[in-house]
C-alpha positions as CSV (number, residue, x, y, z in Angstrom):
1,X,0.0,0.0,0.0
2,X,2.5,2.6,0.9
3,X,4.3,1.9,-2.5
4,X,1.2,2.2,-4.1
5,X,0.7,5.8,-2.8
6,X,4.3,6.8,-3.5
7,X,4.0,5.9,-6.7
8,X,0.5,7.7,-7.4
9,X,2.2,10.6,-6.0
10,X,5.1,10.5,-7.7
11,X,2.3,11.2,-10.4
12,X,0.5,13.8,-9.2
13,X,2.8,16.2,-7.6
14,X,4.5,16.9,-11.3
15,X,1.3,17.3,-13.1
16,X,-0.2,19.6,-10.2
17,X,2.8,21.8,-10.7
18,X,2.3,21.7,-14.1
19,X,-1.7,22.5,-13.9
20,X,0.1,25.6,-11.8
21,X,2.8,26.2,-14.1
22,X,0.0,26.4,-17.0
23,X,-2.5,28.6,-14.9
24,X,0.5,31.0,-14.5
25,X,1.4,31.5,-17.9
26,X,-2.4,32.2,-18.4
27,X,-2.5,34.7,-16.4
28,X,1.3,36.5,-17.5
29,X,0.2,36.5,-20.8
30,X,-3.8,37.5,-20.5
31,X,-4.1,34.5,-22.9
32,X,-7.7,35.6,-23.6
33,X,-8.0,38.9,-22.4
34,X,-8.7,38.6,-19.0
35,X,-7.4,40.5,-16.1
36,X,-4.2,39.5,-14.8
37,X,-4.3,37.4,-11.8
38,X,-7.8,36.1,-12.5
39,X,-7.2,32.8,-13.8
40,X,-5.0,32.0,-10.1
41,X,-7.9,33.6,-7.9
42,X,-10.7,31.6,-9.6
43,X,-9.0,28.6,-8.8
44,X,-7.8,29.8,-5.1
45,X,-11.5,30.7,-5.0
46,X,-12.9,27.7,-5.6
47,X,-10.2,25.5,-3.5
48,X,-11.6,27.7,-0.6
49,X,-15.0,27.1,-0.9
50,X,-14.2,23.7,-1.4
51,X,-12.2,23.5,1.6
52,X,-14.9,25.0,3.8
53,X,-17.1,22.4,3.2
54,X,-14.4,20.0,3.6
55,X,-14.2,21.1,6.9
56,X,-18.0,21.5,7.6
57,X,-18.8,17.8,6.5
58,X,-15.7,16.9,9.0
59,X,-17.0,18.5,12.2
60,X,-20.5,17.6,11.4
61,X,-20.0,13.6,10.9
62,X,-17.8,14.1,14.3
63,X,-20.8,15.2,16.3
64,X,-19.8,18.7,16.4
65,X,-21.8,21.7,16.1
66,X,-21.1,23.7,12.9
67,X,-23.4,25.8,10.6
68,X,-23.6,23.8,7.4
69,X,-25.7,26.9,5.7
70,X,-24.1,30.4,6.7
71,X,-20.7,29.1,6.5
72,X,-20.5,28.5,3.1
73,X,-22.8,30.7,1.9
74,X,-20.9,33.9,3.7
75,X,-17.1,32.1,2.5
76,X,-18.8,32.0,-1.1
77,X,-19.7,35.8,-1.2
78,X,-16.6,37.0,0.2
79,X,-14.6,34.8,-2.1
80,X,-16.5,36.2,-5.0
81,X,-15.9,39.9,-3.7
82,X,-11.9,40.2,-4.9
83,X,-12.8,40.3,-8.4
84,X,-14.9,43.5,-7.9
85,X,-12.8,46.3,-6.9
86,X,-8.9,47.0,-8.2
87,X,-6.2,46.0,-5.5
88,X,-3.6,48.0,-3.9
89,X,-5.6,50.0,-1.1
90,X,-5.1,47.9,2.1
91,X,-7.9,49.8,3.9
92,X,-10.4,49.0,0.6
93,X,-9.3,45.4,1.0
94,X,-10.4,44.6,4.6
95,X,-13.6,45.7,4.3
96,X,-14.9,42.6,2.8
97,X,-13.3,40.5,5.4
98,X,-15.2,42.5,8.4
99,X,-18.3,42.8,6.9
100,X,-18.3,38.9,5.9
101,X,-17.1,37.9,9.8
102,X,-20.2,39.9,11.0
103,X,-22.5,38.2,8.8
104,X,-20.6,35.0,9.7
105,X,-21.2,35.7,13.1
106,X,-24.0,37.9,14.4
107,X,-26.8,35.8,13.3
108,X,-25.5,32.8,15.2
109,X,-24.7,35.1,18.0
110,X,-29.0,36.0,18.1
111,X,-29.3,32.5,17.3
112,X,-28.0,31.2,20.2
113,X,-30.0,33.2,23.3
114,X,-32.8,31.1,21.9
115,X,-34.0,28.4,24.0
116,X,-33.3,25.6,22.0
117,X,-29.9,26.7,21.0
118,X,-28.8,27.9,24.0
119,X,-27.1,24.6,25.1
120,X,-24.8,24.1,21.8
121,X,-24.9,28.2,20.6
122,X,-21.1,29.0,21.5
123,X,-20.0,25.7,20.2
124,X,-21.8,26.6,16.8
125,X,-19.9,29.9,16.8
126,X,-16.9,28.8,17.9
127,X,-16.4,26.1,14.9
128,X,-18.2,28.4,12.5
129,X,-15.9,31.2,13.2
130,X,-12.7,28.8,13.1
131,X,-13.9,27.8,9.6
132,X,-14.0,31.2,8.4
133,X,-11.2,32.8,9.7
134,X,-8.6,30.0,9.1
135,X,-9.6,29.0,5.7
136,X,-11.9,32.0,3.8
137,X,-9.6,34.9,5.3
138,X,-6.3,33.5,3.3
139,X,-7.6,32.2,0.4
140,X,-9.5,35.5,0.1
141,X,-6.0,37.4,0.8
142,X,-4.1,34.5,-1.2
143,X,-6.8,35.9,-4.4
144,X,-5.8,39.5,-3.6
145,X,-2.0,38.6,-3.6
146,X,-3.2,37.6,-7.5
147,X,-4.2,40.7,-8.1
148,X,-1.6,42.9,-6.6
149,X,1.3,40.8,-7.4
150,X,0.8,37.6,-9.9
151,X,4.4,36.5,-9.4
152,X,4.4,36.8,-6.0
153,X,1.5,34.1,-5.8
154,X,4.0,31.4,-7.8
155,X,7.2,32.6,-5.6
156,X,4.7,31.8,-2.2
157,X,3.4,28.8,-4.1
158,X,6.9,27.2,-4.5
159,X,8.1,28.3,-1.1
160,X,5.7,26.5,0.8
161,X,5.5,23.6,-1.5
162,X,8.9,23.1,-2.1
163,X,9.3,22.8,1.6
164,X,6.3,20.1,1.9
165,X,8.5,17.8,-0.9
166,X,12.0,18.7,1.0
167,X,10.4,17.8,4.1
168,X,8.6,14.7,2.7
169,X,11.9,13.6,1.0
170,X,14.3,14.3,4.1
171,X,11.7,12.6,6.3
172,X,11.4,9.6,3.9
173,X,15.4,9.5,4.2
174,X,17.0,10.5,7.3
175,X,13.7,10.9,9.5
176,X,14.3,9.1,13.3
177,X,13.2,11.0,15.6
178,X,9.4,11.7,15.9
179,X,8.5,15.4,15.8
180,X,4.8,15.6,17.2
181,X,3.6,11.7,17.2
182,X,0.7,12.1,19.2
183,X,-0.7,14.3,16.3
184,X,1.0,13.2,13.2
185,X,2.9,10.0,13.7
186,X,4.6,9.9,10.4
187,X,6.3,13.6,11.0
188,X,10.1,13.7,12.2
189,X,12.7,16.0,13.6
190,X,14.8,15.8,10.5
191,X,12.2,16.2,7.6
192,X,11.0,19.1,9.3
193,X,14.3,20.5,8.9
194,X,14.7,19.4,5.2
195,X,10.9,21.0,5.0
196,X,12.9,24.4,6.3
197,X,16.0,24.2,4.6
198,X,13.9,23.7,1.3
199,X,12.2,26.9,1.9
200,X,14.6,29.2,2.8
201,X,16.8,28.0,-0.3
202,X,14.2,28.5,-2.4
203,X,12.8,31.8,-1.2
204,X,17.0,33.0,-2.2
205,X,16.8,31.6,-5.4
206,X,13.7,32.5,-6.7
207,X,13.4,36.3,-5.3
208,X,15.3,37.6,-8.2
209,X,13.4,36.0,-10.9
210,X,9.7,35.9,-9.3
211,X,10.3,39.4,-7.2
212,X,12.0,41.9,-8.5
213,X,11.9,44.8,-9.8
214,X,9.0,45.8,-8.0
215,X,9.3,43.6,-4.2
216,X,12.9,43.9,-3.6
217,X,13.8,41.3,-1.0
218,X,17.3,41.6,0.4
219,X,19.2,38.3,1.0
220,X,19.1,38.6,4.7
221,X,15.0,39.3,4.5
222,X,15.1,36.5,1.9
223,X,16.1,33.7,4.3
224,X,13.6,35.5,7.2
225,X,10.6,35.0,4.7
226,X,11.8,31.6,3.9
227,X,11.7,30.1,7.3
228,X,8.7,32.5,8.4
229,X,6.5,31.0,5.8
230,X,8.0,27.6,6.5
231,X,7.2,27.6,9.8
232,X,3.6,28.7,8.9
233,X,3.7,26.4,6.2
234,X,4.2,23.3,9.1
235,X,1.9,24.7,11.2
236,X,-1.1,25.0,9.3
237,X,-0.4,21.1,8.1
238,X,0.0,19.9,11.8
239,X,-3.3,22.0,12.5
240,X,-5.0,20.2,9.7
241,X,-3.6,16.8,11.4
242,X,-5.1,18.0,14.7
243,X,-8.4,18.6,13.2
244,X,-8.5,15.2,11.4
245,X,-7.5,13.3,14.4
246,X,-10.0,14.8,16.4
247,X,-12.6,14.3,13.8
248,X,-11.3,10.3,13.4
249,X,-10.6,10.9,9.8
250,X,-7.8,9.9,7.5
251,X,-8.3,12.6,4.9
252,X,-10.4,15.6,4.9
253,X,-12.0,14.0,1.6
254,X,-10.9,11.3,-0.8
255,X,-11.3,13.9,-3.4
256,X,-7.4,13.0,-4.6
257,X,-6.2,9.5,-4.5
258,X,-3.4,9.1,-2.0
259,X,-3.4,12.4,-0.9
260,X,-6.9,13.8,0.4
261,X,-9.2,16.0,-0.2
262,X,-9.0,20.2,-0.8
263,X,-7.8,20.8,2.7
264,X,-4.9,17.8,2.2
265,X,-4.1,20.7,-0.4
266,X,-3.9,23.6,0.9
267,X,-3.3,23.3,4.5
268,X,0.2,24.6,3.8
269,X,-1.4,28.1,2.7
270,X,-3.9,28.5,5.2
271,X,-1.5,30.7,7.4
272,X,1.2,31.4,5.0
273,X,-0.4,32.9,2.4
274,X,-2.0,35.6,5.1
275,X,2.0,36.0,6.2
276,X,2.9,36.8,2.6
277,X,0.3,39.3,2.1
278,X,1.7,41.3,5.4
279,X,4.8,41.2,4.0
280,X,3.8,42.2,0.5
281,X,1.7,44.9,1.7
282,X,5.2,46.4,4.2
283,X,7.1,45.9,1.1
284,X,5.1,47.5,-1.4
């Protein structure tokens, strides 16, 4: 079984970078006219929305208490609402995310002095909330990053990635020591460093080509970026591994075979992507 999945990913990890690769050079060269960046946000759109009711179905077949209507009704809307205004006001940008919160969370806030929802109200909230802030908010900041900086998207891409393979690969080779078995038992001390070293390298390499001239990214920063958006990068998987664990499930889906489902995907970007939009915002 376990050379069955190596092998199947051995197959899909080139031809998802490719599928990138391809939406990319869409997007650079407004193959049919679009906007620039439109092609990548579609697609970070829909992974989003797909991800939230990943996580809806989750909770719910654990027993939790999770609103299976406003929650991806209110992530759809806000993940709609990049494509209607022009990027590159900060203030402009964060209105969508604080209106869509408070219509994420203000009904269920009424909801819950009622009688009969009184007993499970906060829990409702609490996982409805979670939902929204750590998947919509950076997929909906991961779109903007499309549309204030394309290239930035692929350099963030390949960062956190390319660390997920280096970490992977090191793990696979040298791994010993166990990094946090009681939530991901496969996970050691030395992939996560391969995962690390993987980024920062890449984050050097590819500043100059992805970058410049308009983010200028000194070496020094370079290598800060790198393992900031690593670390994020490792976090928001072993978050994903706590939330499947507690939920009893393998995979958030079986959507991809031997890897998961949409949240399998882009667990690595559900904090780093909101990192990298700081960043690009300070340095821009």
């Amino acid at each position: 079984m376990a050379g069955s999945d190596l092998r199947v990913r051995a197959v899909l990890a080139p031809a998802m970078l490719l599928l990138i690769g391809a939406l990319y050079w869409v997007d650079v060269t407004q193959l049919f006219g679009w906007r620039q960046g439109i092609a990548c946000a579609a697609v970070l759109g829909l992974l989003g929305f797909g991800g939230v009711i990943e996580f809806v179905d989750l909770l719910r077949n654990a027993g939790f208490a999770v609103s299976r209507r406003t929650l991806p009704t209110i992530t759809g809307l806000l993940l709609i609402s990049p494509f209607w205004f022009a990027w590159g006001n900060v203030d402009r940008e964060l209105y969508p995310l604080v209106a869509a919160t408070l219509l994420v969370l203000f009904p269920l806030a009424v909801q819950s002095l009622g009688r009969d929802d009184m007993r499970r109200g906060l829990e409702k909230q609490g996982a409805t909330l979670l939902g929204f802030i750590w998947i919509a908010w950076p997929l909906y900041l991961a779109m903007g990053t499309c549309f204030r900086h394309l290239p930035s998207v692929l350099f963030l891409v390949l960062v956190c990635k390319g660390g997920d393979i280096g970490g992977y690969c090191f793990g696979r080779l040298f791994g010993r020591h166990k990094l946090i078995p009681h939530i991901s038992p496969g996970k050691t001390v030395e992939g996560a460093l391969g995962s690390l070293l993987a980024s920062v390298l890449l984050a050097v390499f590819l500043r100059d080509a992805l970058l410049e001239p308009r983010v200028h990214l000194p070496l020094g920063l370079a290598i800060g970026v790198g393992m900031a958006l690593n670390f994020t990068t490792q976090a928001g998987d072993l978050v994903e591994s706590l939330l499947k664990r507690r939920c009893s499930a393998k995979d958030s889906s079986r959507l991809l075979p031997a890897h998961g489902g949409i949240l399998d995907l882009i667990d690595s970007l559900l904090f780093s992507s909101s990192v990298w939009f700081l960043v690009l915002v300070w340095l821009t």
